[in-house]
C-alpha positions in Angstrom: 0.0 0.0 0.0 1.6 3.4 -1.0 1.0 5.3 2.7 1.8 8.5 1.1 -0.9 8.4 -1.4 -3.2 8.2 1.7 -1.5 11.2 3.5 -0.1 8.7 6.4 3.5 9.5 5.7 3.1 12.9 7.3 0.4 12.4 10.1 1.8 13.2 13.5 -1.2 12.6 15.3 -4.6 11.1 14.9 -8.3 11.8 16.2 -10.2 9.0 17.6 -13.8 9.2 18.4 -16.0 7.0 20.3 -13.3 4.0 20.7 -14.9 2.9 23.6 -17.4 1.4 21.4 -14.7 -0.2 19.6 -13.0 -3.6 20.0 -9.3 -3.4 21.3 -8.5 -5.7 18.9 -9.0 -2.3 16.3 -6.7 -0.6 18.1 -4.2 -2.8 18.6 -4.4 -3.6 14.6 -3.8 0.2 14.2 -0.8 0.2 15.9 0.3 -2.3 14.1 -0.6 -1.0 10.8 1.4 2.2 11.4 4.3 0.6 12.7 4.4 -1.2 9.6 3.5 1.4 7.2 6.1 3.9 8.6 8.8 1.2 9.6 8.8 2.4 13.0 8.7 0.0 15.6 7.4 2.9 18.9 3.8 2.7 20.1 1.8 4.0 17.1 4.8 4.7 15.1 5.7 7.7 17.6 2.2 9.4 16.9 0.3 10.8 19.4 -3.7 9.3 19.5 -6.5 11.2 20.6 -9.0 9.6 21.9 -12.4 10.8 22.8 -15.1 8.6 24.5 -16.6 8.0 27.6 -17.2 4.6 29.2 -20.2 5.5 31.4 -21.7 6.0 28.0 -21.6 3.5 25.6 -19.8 0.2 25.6 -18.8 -2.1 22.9 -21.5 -4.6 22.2 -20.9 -7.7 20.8 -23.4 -10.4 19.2 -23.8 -13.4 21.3 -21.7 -12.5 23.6 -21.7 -12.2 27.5 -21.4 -9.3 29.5 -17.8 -10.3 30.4 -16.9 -10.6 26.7 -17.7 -7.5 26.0 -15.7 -6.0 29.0 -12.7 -8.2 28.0 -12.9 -6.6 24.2 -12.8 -3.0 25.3 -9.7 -1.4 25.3 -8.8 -0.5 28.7 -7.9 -5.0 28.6 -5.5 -4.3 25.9 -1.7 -4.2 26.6 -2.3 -0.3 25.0 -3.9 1.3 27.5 -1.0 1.3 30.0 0.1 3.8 27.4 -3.1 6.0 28.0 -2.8 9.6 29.5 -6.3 10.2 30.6 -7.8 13.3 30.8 -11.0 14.5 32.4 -13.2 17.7 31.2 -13.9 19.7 34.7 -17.2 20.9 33.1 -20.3 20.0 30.8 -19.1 21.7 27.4 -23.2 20.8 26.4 -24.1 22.5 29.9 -21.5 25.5 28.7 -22.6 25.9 25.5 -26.5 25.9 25.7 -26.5 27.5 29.0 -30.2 26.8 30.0 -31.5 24.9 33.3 -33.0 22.3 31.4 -29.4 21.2 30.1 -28.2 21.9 33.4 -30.7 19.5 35.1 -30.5 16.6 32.6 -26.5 16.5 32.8 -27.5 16.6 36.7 -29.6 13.5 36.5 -27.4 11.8 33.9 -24.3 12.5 36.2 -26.5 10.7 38.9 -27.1 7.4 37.2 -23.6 6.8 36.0 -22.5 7.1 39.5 -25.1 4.9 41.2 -26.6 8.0 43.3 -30.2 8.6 41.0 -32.8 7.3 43.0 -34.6 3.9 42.2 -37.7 2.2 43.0 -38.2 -1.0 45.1 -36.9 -3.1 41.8 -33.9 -1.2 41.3 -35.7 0.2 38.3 -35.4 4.1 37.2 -38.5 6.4 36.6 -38.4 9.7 34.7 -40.6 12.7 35.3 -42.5 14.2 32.4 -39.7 17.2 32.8 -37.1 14.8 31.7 -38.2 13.0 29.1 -41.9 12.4 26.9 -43.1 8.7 27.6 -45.0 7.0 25.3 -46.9 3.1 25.6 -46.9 1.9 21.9 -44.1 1.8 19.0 -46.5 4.2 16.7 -46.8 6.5 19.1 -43.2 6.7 19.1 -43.1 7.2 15.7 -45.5 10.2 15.5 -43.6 11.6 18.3 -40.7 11.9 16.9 -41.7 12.0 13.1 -44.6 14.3 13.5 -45.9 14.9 10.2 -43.2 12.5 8.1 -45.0 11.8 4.8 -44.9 15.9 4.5 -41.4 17.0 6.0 -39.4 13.5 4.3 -37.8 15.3 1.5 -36.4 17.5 4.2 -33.1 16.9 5.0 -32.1 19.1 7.8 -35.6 17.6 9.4 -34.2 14.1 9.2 -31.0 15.2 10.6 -32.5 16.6 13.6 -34.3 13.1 14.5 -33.3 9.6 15.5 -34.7 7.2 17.3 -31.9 4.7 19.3 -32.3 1.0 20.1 -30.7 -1.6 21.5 -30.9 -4.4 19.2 -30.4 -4.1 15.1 -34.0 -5.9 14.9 -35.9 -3.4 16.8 -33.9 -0.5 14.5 -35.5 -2.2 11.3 -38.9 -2.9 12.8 -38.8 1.0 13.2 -37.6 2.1 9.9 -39.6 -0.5 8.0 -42.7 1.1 10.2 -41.4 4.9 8.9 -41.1 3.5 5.5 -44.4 2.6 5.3 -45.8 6.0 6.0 -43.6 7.3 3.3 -45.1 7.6 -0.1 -44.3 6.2 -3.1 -41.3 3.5 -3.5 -38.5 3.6 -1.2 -35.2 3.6 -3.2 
């Protein structure tokens, strides 16, 4: 592979988002890769890695797996991450930048639950307020909450941009676009 071509011959540092979602195994390869490409046998060919994630957040998911598998992919069990500086923001840059109460009280209560401290119920189960979040009983309703109004604003791209729906499972994710689809008209392409 010419490196060069690819503009790696000159890249003195690289940008890394979300690797805790990624296995180590990806990592690891990179380093590899670059110590290879460059002929340089240091830790990521001498390049300095930033990496941006948060592992209260989102975690590697694996099919099939167990909960220990997926632990035992993520990075921090790779022989890499004794090389890891860590840094910590001191402040919400979301909280900073929008500068409202309502940001300032959903980082509050997301702060809670990753550190254990948001109150439960009697099943160790979390309830949100209306305040915090709209709660809906059926998948449609969903939908329409979310796409209010899709077979008219589709062709809008900057609407689509400013909606997603997350879930868990890839299953659920197709259940819900085939659903959107539906209201759509004409074919889908």
């Amino acid at each position: 592979m010419d490196h060069k071509k690819y503009g790696m011959d000159t890249m003195d540092h690289k940008k890394y988002g979300m690797y805790t979602m990624d296995h180590k195994k990806s990592s690891e390869t990179l380093d590899r890769t670059l110590r290879d490409l460059r002929k340089n046998d240091q830790l990521l060919e001498g390049s300095l890695l930033l990496l941006a994630g948060d592992f209260r957040q989102t975690l590697l998911v694996i099919q099939n797996s167990t909960p220990a598998d997926e632990l035992n992919a993520c990075l921090k069990t790779s022989p890499l991450w004794k090389f890891v500086k860590r840094f910590t923001l001191e402040s919400n840059m979301r909280v900073r930048l929008f500068r409202n109460e309502t940001t300032q009280n959903v980082a509050h209560i997301l702060q809670q639950i990753c550190e254990g401290t948001f109150p439960t119920d009697s099943n160790g189960e979390i309830s949100f307020t209306a305040e915090f979040c709209t709660q809906v009983k059926t998948v449609q309703e969903l939908i329409n909450k979310i796409y209010p109004s899709i077979s008219e604003n589709y062709k809008t791209h900057d609407w689509l941009c400013e909606k997603a729906i997350l879930a868990p499972k890839n299953d659920v994710v197709h259940e819900l676009n085939s659903r959107n689809q539906e209201i759509i008209p004409g074919p889908v392409t």
